[in-house]
N, C-alpha and C positions, 0 to 999 in steps of 0.2 A: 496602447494596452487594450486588448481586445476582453469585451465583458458583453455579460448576458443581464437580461432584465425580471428574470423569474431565478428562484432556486432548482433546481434538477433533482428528479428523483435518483433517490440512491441507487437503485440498479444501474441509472447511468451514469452515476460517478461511480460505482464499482468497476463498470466497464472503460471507461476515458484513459487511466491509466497502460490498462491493455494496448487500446490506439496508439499511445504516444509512445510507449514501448518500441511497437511496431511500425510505425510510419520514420523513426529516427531512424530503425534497420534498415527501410526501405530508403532513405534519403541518403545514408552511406552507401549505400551500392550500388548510387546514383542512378535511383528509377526519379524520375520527376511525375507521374500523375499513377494513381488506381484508382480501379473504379470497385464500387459498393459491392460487387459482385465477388472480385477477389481477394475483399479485404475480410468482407465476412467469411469466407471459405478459408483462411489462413487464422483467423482467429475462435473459429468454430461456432461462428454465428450465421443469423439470419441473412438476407441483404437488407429486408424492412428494417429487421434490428438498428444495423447498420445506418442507415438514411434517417430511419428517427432520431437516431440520437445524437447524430451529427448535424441535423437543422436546427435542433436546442441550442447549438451554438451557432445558429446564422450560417453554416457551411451547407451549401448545394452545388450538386456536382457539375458537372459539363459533360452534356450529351455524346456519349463514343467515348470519350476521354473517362471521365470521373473528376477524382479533386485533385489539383495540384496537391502536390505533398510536402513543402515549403509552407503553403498557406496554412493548412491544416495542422502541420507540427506546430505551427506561431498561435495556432488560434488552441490547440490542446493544451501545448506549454500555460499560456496566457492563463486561463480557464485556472489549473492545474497549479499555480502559485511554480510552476519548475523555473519560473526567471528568476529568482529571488533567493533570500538565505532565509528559513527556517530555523530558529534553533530552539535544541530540545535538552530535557535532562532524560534520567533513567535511574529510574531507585531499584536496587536490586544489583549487585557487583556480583552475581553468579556466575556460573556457565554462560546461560542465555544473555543478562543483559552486558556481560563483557563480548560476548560474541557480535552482540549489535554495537556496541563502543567503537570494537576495532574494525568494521566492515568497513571498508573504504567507498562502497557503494554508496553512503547516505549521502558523504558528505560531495560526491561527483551530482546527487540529485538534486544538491541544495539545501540537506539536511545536516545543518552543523549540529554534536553532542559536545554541549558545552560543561557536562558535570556529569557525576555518576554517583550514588550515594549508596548506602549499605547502615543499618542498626548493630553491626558485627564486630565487637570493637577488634577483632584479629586482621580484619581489614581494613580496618585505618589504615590512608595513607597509602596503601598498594598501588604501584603503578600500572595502568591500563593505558597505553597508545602513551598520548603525552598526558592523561590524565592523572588525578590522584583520587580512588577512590575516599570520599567526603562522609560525615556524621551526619545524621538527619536533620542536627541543629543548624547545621549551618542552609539546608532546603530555603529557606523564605530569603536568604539574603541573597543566593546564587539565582534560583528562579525571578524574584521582583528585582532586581537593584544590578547584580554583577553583570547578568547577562541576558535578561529579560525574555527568559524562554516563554515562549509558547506553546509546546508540546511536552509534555509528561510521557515517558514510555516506563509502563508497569512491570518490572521481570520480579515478581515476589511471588512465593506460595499465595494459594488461595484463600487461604488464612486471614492474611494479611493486607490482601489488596484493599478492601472498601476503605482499611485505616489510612492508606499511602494514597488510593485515589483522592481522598478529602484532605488532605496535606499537599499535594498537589494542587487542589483549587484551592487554596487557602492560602496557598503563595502566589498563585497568578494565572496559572499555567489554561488557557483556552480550549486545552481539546487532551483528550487523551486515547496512548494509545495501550489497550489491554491485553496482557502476554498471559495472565494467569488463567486459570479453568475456572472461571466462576463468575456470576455475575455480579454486575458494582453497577450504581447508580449515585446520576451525575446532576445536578437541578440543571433547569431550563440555561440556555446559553453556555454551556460547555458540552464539547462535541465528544463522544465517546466511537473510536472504533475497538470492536473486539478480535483477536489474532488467534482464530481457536484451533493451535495446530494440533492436540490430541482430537479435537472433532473430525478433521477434516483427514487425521490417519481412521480414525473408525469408520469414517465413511467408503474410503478407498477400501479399506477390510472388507466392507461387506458391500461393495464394486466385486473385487476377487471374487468372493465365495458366493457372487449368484451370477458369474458370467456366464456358466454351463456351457462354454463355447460359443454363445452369441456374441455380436456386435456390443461393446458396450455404448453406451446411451450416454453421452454430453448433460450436463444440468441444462444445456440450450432446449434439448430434445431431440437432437438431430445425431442419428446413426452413424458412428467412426467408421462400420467395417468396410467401404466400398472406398472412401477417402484417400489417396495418397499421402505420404506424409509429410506434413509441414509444420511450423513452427509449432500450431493447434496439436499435436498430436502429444503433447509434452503435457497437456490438461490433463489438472486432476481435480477433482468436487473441492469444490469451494475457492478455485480460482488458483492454488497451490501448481507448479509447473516442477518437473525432477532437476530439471535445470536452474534455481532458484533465484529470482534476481529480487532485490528490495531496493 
C-alpha cells in the first residue's frame, strides 16, 4: 500500500481525482508512460502543477519518458482509498439523492450506498435500486451497527441540512458529503466536502455573459482559445465536466 507521510493540501486532493480519472484512460488505450508536459495539457493544468503534485506522493518522472502509468494509477488509487469499499448512506430520497442511490458509478468507484433515509412518511419503504427507502429512526442503527458507514451524503433542503448533518455525526458517520446550498458546520475530525452545484451553474452563467468573444480563461489561468481539444475542454468552474462522471 503506497502512503505519504504529511497531509496534502486540498487543492491537491481536489486535483488527484482528475489524474486517476485520466491516467486509468490512458492505461486502457494502452499508452504505458506520459510525461508532465502532456498530462497537464490534457487536463488543463500547468506542467509545475503537475510535477508538484505528484512528488507529494513520492512520484518523479523519467527523463524523455515521464511516469510509467501503471505506477502512478497504483500510487493515485492507493493515496485515493479507490482499492477498498467505502460505504455511505444518504438522507434525503429526492430527486437528487435517489439519483445518487441508483448511479452505478459509485459503487464501480468503491463507493457502496448502503441506506437511504427520508422524514416523509409517504415514503416509507419506497423501493430505490435494491434499496428501501428508511425513517430517520432507524439513522443511528444502520450508520453505527448495520453497516458501519463512513460517509453521510446530504440531499435535503437547506433548511434542513445542519439538523441531518449533526444526526449523521451522532451516528458515526466520518466525513460528509454536502449536496444542499448552505453552509453546515462540522466539529474538528469530521471531514465536510461541499457539492455547490447551483454555484458552479452561476458561475458558468457569468463565464457566458463576459466572454464577449474572447478565449475563456480555465480557473488554472491558462487561455482555452489556441488549445485543441481534449478531454480538458469538457471543464467547467469548479471542476464540473458536461460529461459528468462521479
Amino acid at each position: 500500500m503506497f502512503e505519504i507521510s504529511q497531509k496534502l493540501p486540498r487543492p491537491v486532493v481536489y486535483r488527484l481525482p482528475q489524474y486517476l480519472t485520466h491516467v486509468r484512460e490512458l492505461r486502457q488505450d494502452g499508452l504505458e508512460w506520459i510525461s508532465s508536459h502532456k498530462l497537464a495539457d490534457d487536463l488543463g493544468l500547468t506542467s509545475s502543477t503537475v510535477r508538484q503534485d505528484l512528488s507529494k506522493l513520492h512520484m518523479h518522472g523519467v527523463s524523455k519518458r515521464g511516469y510509467r502509468i501503471v505506477q502512478l494509477e497504483k500510487a493515485l488509487s492507493d493515496v485515493l482509498g479507490a482499492g477498498r469499499v467505502h460505504n455511505a448512506v444518504i438522507v434525503g430520497a429526492g430527486y437528487l439523492g435517489t439519483a445518487l442511490a441508483l448511479h452505478g458509478g459509485l459503487a464501480e468507484q468503491g463507493f457502496k450506498i448502503c441506506g437511504i433515509f427520508d422524514s416523509d412518511p409517504e415514503l416509507m419503504g419506497a423501493a430505490v435500486g435494491s434499496l428501501r427507502v428508511q425513517s430517520m429512526e432507524t439513522l443511528d442503527y444502520v450508520v453505527g451497527t448495520k453497516c458501519k458507514a463512513e460517509i453521510g451524503i446530504i440531499a435535503v433542503p437547506a433548511s434542513s441540512a445542519q439538523s441531518v448533518a449533526d444526526l449523521l455525526i451522532d451516528a458515526g458517520v466520518r466525513g460528509l458529503l454536502n449536496l444542499a446550498y448552505t453552509r453546515i458546520l462540522v466539529p474538528p475530525g469530521v471531514a465536510l466536502m461541499d457539492a455547490r452545484i447551483i454555484a458552479n451553474l452561476q458561475q458558468l452563467a457569468y463565464v457566458i455573459r463576459n466572454r464577449n468573444g474572447k478565449p475563456a480563461v480555465s480557473s488554472t489561468g491558462k487561455s482555452s482559445g489556441n488549445r485543441k481539444k481534449h478531454p480538458a475542454s469538457n471543464n467547467l468552474p469548479g471542476g464540473i465536466k458536461r460529461d459528468i462522471k462521479i
